[in-house]
Biotite code that builds the C-alpha atoms (Angstrom):
import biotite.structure as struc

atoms = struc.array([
    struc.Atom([-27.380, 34.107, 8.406], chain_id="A", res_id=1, res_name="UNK", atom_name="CA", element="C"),
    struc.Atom([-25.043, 31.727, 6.637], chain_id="A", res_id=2, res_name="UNK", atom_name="CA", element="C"),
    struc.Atom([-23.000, 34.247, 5.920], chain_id="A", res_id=3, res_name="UNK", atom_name="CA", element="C"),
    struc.Atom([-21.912, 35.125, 9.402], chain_id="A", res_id=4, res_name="UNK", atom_name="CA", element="C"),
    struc.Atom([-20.458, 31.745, 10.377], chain_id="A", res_id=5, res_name="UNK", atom_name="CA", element="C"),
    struc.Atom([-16.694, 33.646, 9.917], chain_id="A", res_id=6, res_name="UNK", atom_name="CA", element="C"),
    struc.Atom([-17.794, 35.241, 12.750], chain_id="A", res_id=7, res_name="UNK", atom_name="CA", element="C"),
    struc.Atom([-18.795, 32.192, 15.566], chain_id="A", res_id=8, res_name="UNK", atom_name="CA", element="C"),
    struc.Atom([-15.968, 31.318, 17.690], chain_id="A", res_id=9, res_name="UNK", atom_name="CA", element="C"),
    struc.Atom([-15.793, 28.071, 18.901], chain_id="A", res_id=10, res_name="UNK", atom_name="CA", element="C"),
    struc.Atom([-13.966, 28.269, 22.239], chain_id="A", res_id=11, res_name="UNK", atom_name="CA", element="C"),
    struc.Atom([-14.151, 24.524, 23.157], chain_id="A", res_id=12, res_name="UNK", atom_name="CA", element="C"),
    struc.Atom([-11.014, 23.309, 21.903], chain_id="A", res_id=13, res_name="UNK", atom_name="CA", element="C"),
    struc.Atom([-9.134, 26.664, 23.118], chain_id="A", res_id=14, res_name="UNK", atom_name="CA", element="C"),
    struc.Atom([-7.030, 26.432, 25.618], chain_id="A", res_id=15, res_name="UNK", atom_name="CA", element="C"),
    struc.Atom([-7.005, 28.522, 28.698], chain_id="A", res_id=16, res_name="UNK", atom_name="CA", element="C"),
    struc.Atom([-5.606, 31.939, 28.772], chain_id="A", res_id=17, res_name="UNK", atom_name="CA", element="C"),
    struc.Atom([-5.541, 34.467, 25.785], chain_id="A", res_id=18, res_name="UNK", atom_name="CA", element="C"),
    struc.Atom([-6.352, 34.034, 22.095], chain_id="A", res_id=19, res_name="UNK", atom_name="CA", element="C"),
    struc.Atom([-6.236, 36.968, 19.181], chain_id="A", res_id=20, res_name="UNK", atom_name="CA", element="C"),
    struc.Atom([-9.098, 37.338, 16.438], chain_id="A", res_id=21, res_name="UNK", atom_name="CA", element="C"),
    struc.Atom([-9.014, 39.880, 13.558], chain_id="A", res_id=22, res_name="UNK", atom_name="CA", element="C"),
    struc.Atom([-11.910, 41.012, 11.482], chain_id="A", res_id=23, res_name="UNK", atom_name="CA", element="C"),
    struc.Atom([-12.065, 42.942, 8.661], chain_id="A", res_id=24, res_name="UNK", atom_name="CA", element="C"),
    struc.Atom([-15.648, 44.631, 8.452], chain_id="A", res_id=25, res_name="UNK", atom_name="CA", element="C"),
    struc.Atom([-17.084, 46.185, 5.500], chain_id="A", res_id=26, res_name="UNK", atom_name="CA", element="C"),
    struc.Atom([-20.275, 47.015, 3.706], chain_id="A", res_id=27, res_name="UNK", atom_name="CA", element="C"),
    struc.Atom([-20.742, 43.061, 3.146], chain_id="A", res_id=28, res_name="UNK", atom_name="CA", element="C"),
    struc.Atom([-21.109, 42.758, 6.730], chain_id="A", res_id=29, res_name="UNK", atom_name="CA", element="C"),
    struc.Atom([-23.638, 45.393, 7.658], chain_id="A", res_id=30, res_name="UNK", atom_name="CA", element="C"),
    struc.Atom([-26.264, 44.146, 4.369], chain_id="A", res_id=31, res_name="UNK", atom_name="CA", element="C"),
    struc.Atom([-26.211, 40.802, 6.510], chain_id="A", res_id=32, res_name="UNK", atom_name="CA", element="C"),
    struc.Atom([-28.282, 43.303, 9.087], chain_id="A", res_id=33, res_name="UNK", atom_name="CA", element="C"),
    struc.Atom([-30.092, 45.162, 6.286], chain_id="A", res_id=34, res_name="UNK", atom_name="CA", element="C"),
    struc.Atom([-28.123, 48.396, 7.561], chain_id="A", res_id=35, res_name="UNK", atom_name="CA", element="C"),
    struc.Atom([-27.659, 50.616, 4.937], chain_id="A", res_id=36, res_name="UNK", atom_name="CA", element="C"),
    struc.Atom([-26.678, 54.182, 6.254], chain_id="A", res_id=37, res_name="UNK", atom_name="CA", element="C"),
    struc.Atom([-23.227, 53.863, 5.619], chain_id="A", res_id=38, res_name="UNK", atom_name="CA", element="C"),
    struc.Atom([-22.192, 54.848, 2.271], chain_id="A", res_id=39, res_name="UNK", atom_name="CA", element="C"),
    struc.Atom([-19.090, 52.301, 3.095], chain_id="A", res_id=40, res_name="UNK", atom_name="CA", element="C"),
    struc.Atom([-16.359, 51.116, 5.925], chain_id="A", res_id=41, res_name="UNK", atom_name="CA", element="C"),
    struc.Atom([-13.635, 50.375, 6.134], chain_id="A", res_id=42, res_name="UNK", atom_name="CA", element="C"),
    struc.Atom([-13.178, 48.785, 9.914], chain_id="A", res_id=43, res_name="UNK", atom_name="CA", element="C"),
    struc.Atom([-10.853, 46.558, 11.692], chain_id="A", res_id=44, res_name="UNK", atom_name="CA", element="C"),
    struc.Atom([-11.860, 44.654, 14.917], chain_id="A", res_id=45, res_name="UNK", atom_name="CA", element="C"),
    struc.Atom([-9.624, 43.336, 17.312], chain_id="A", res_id=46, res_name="UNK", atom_name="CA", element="C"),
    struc.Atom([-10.902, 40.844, 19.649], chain_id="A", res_id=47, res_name="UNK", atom_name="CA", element="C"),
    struc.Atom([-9.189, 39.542, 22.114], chain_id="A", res_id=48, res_name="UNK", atom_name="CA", element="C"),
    struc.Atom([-10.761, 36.044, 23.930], chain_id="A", res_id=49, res_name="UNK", atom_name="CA", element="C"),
    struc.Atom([-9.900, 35.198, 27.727], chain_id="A", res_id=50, res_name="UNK", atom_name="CA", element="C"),
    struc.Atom([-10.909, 32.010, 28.283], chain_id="A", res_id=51, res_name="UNK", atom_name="CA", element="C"),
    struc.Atom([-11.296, 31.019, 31.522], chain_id="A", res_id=52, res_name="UNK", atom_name="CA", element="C"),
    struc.Atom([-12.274, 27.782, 33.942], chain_id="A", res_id=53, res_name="UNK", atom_name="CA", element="C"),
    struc.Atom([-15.551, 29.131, 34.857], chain_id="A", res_id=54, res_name="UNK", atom_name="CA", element="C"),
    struc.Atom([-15.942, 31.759, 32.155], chain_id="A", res_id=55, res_name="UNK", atom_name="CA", element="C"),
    struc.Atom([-14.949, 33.832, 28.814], chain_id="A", res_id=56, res_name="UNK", atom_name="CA", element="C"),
    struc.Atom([-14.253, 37.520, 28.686], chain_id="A", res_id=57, res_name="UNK", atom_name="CA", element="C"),
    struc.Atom([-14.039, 39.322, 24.941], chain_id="A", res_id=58, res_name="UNK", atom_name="CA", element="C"),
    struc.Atom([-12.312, 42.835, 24.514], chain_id="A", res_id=59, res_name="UNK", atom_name="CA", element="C"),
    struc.Atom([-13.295, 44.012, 21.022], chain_id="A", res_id=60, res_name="UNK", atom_name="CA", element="C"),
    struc.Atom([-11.345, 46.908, 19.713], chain_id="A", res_id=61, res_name="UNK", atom_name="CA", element="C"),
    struc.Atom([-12.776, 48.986, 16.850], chain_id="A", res_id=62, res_name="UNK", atom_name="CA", element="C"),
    struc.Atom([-10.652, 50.954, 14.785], chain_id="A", res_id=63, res_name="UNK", atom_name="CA", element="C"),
    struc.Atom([-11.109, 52.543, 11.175], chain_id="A", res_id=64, res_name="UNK", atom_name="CA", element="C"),
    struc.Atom([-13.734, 54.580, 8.914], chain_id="A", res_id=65, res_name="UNK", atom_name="CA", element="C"),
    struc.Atom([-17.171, 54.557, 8.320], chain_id="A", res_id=66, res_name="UNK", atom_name="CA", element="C"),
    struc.Atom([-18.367, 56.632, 4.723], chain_id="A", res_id=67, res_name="UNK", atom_name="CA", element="C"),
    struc.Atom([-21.607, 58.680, 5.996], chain_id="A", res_id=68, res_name="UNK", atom_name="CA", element="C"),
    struc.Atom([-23.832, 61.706, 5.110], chain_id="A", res_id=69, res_name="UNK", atom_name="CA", element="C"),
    struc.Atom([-23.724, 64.926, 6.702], chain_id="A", res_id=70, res_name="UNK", atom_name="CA", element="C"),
    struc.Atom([-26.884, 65.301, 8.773], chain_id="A", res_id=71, res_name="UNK", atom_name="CA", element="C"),
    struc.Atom([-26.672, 69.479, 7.121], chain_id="A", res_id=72, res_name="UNK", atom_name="CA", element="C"),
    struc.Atom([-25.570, 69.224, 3.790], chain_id="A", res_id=73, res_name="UNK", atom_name="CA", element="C"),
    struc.Atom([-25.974, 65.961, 3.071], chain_id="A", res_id=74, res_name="UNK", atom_name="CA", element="C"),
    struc.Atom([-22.181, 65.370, 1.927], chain_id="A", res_id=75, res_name="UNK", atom_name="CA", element="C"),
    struc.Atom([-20.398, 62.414, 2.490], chain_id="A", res_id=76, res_name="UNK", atom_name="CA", element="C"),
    struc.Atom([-17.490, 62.178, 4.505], chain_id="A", res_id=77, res_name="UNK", atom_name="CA", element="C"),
    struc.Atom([-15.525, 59.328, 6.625], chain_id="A", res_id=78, res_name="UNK", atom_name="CA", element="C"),
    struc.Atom([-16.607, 58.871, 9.899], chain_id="A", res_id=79, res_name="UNK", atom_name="CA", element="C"),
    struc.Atom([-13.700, 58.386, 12.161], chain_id="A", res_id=80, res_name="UNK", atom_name="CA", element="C"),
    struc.Atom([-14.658, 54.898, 14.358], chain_id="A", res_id=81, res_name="UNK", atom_name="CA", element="C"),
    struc.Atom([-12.356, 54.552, 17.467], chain_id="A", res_id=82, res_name="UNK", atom_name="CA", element="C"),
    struc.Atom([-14.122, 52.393, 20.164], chain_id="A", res_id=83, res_name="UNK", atom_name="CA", element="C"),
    struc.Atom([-14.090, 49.156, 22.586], chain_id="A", res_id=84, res_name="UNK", atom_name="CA", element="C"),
    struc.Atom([-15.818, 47.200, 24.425], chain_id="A", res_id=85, res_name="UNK", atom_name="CA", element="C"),
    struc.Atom([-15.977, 44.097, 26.835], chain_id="A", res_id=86, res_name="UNK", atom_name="CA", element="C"),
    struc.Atom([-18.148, 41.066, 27.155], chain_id="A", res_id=87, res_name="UNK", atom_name="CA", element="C"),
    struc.Atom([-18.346, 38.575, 29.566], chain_id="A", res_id=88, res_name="UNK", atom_name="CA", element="C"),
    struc.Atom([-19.639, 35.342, 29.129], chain_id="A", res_id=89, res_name="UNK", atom_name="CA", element="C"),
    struc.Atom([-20.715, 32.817, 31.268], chain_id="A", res_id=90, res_name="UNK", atom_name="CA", element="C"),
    struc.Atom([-22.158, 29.533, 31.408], chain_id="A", res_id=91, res_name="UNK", atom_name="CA", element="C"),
    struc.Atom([-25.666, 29.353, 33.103], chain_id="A", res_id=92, res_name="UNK", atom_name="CA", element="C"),
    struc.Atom([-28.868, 27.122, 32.728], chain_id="A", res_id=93, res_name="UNK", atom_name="CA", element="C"),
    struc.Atom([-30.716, 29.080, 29.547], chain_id="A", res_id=94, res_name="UNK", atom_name="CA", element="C"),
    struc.Atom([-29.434, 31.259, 27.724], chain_id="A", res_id=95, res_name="UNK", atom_name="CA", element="C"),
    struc.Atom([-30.127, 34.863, 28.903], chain_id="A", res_id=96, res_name="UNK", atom_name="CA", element="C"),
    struc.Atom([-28.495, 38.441, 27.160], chain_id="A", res_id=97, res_name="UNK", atom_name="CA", element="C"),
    struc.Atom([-30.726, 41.109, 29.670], chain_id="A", res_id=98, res_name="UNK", atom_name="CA", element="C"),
    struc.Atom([-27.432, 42.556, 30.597], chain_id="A", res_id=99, res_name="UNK", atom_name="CA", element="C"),
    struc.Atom([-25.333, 44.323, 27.937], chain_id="A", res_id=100, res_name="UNK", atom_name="CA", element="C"),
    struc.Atom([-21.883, 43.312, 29.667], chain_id="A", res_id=101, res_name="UNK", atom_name="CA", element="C"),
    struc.Atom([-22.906, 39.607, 30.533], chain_id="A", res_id=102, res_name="UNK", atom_name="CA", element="C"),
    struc.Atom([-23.669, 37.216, 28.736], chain_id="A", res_id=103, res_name="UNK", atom_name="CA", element="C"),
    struc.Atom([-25.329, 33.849, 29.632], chain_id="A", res_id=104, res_name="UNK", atom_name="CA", element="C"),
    struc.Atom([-25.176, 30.828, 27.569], chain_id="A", res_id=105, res_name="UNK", atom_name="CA", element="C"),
    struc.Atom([-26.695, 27.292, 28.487], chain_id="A", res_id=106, res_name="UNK", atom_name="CA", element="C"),
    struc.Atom([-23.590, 24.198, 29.902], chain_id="A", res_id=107, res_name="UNK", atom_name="CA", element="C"),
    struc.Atom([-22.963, 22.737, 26.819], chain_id="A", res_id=108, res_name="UNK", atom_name="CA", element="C"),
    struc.Atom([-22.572, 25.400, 24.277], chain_id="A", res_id=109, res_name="UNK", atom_name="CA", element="C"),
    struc.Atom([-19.257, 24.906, 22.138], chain_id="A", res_id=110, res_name="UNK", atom_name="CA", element="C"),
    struc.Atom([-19.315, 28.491, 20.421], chain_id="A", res_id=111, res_name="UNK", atom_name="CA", element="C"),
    struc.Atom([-19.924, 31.527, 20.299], chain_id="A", res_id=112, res_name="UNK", atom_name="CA", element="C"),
    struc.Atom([-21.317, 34.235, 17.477], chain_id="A", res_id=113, res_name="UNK", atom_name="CA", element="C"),
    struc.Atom([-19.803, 37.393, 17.951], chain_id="A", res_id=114, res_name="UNK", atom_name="CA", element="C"),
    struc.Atom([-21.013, 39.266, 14.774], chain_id="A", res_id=115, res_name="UNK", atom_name="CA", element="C"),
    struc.Atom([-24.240, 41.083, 16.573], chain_id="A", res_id=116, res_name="UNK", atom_name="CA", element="C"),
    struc.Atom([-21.464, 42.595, 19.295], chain_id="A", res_id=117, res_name="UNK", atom_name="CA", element="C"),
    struc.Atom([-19.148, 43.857, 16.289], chain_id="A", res_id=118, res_name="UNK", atom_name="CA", element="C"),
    struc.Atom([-22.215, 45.699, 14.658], chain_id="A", res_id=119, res_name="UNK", atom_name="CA", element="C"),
    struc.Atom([-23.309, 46.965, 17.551], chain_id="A", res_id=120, res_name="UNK", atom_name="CA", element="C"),
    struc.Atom([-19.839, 48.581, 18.401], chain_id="A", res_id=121, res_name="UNK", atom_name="CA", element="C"),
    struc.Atom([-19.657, 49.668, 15.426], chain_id="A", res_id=122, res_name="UNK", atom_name="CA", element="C"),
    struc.Atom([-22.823, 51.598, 14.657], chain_id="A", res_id=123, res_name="UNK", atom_name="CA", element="C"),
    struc.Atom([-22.930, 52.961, 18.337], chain_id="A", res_id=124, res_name="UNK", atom_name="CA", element="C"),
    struc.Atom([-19.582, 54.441, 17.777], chain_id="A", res_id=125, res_name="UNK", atom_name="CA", element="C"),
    struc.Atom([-20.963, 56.960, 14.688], chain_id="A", res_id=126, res_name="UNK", atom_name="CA", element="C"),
    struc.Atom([-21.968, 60.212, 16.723], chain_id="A", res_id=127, res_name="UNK", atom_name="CA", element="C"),
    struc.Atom([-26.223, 61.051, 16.498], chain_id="A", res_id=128, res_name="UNK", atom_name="CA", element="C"),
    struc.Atom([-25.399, 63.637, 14.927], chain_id="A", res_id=129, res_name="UNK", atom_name="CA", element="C"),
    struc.Atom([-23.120, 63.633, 12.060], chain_id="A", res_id=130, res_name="UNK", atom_name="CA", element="C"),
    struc.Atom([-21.428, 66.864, 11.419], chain_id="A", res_id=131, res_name="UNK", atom_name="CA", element="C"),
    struc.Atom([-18.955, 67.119, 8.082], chain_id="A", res_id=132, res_name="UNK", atom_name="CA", element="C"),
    struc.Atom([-15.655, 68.489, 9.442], chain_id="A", res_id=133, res_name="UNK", atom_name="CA", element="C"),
    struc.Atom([-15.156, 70.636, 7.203], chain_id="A", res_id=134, res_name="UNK", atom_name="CA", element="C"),
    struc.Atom([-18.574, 72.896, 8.215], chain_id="A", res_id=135, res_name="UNK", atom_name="CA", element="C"),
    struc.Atom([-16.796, 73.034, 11.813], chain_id="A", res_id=136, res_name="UNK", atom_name="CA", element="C"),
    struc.Atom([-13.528, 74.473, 10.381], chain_id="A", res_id=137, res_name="UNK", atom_name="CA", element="C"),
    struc.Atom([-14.971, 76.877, 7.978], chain_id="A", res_id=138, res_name="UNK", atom_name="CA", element="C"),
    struc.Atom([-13.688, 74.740, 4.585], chain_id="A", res_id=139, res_name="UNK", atom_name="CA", element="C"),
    struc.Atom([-16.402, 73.095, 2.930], chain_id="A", res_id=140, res_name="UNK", atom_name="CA", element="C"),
    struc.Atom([-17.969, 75.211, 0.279], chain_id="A", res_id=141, res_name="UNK", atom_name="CA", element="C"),
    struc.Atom([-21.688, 73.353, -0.249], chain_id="A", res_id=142, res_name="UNK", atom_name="CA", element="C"),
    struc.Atom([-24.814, 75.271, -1.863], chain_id="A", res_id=143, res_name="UNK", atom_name="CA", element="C"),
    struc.Atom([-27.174, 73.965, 1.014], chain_id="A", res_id=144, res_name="UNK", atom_name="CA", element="C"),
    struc.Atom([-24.544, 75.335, 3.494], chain_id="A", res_id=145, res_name="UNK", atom_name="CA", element="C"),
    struc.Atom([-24.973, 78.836, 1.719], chain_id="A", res_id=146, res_name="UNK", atom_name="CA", element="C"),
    struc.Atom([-28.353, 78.362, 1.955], chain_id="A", res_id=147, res_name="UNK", atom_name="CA", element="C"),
    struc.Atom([-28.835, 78.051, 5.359], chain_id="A", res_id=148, res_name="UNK", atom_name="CA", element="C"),
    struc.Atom([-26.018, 80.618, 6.346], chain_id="A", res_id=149, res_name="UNK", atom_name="CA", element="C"),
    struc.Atom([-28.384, 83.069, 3.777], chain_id="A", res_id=150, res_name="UNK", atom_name="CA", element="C"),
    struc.Atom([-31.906, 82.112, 6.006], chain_id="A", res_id=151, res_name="UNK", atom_name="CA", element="C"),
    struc.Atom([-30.256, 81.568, 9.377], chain_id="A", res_id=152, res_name="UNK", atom_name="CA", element="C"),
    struc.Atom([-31.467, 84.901, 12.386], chain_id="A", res_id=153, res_name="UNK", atom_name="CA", element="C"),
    struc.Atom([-29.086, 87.627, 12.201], chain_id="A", res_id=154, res_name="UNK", atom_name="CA", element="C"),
    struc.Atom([-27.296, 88.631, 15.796], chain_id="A", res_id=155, res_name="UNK", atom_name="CA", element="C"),
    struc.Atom([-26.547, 92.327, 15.099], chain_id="A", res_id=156, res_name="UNK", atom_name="CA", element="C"),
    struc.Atom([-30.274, 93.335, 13.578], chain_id="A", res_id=157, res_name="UNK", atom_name="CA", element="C"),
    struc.Atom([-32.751, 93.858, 15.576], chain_id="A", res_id=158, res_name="UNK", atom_name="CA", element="C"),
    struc.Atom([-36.206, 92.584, 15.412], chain_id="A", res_id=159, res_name="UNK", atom_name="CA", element="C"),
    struc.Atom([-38.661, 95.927, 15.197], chain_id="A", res_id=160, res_name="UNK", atom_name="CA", element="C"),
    struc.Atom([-41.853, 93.119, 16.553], chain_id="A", res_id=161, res_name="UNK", atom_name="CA", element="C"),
    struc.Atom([-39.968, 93.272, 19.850], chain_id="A", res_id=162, res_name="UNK", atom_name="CA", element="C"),
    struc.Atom([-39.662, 96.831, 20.218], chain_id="A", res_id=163, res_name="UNK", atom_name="CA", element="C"),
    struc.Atom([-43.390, 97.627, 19.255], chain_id="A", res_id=164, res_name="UNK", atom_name="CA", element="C"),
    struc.Atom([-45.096, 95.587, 22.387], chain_id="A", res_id=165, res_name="UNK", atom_name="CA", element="C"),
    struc.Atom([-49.032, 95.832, 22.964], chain_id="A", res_id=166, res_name="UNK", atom_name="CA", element="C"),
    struc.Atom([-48.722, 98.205, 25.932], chain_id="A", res_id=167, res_name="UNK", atom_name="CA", element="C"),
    struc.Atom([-51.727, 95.680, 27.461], chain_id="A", res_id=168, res_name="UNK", atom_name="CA", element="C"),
    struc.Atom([-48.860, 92.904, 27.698], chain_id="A", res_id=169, res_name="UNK", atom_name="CA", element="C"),
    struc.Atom([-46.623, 95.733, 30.062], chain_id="A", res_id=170, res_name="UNK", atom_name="CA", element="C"),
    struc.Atom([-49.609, 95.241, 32.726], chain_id="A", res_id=171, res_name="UNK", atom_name="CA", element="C"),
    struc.Atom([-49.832, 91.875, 32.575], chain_id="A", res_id=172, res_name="UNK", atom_name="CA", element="C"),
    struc.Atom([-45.668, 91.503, 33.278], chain_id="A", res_id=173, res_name="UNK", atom_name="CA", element="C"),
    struc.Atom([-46.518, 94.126, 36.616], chain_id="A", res_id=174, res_name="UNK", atom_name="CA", element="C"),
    struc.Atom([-47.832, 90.628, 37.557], chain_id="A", res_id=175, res_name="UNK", atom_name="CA", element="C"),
    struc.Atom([-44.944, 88.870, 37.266], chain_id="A", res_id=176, res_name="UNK", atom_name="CA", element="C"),
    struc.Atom([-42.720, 91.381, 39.342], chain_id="A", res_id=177, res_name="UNK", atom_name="CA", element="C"),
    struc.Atom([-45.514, 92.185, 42.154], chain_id="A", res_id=178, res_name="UNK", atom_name="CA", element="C"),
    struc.Atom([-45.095, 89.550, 44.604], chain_id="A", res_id=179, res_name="UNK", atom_name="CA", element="C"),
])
């Protein structure tokens, strides 16, 4: 993934204390992952590296728009992303990423690739479900929303099935009540 190196931080030559990267993501960076359910984004990352004696702590900050389809209507809409996280890094024998927080990287390593943490983030910060917000406040006008409003139960009708009941099924519940 040659075209991810913008991404690997090489924290050797840092000093200690605190050092600023910005990232611009967009659709580039997610066909480098072959991740393709974002119409397009539009995302800023703000990372901020602790270095340390002993070890390296990253607070990524993810703020901006991804472009997705409505999981109803199938209308695209921007996906608000607001989202952090932190990752701590330390320096250990082999290199060893069990723990989603902590990260272990053999004595000797000089730097660091970040990019798998910013997609991460990122994609885990789209909700499972992905709701247009204009179905929630009543504006979006869509012919599948019609659709569905036209075929979805009615409250107020009642069902005449439920009313006509085998009168063998009324024994059977005399079951349930005699205890």
């Amino acid at each position: 993934m040659k075209a991810l190196k913008d991404y690997k931080i090489q924290f050797v030559g840092l000093k200690e204390g605190e050092h600023n990267f910005d990232y611009s993501i967009n659709n580039t960076f997610f066909k480098n992952f072959e991740y393709e359910d974002f119409n397009e984004a539009d995302v800023n990352i703000e990372l901020k590296l602790v270095k340390k004696s002993t070890l390296l702590e990253l607070y990524f900050e993810a703020s901006g728009f991804v472009n997705v389809n409505c999981d109803l209507t199938n209308e695209p809409y921007n996906q608000e992303i607001k989202d952090e996280f932190k990752l701590v890094v330390k320096f250990g024998a082999e290199y060893n990423d069990d723990n989603e927080d902590i990260l272990i990287i053999p004595h000797g390593e000089y730097e660091i690739n970040v990019a798998q943490y910013i997609y991460e983030l990122i994609v885990l910060a789209v909700p499972a479900k992905r709701i247009h917000p204009g179905i929630e406040d009543g504006t979006l006008k869509s012919d599948i929303l019609s659709k569905l409003e036209e075929l979805s139960p009615k409250e107020g009708k009642e069902d005449k099935s439920s009313e006509e009941i085998d009168p063998r099924w009324n024994n059977l519940k005399k079951l349930l009540t005699d205890k």
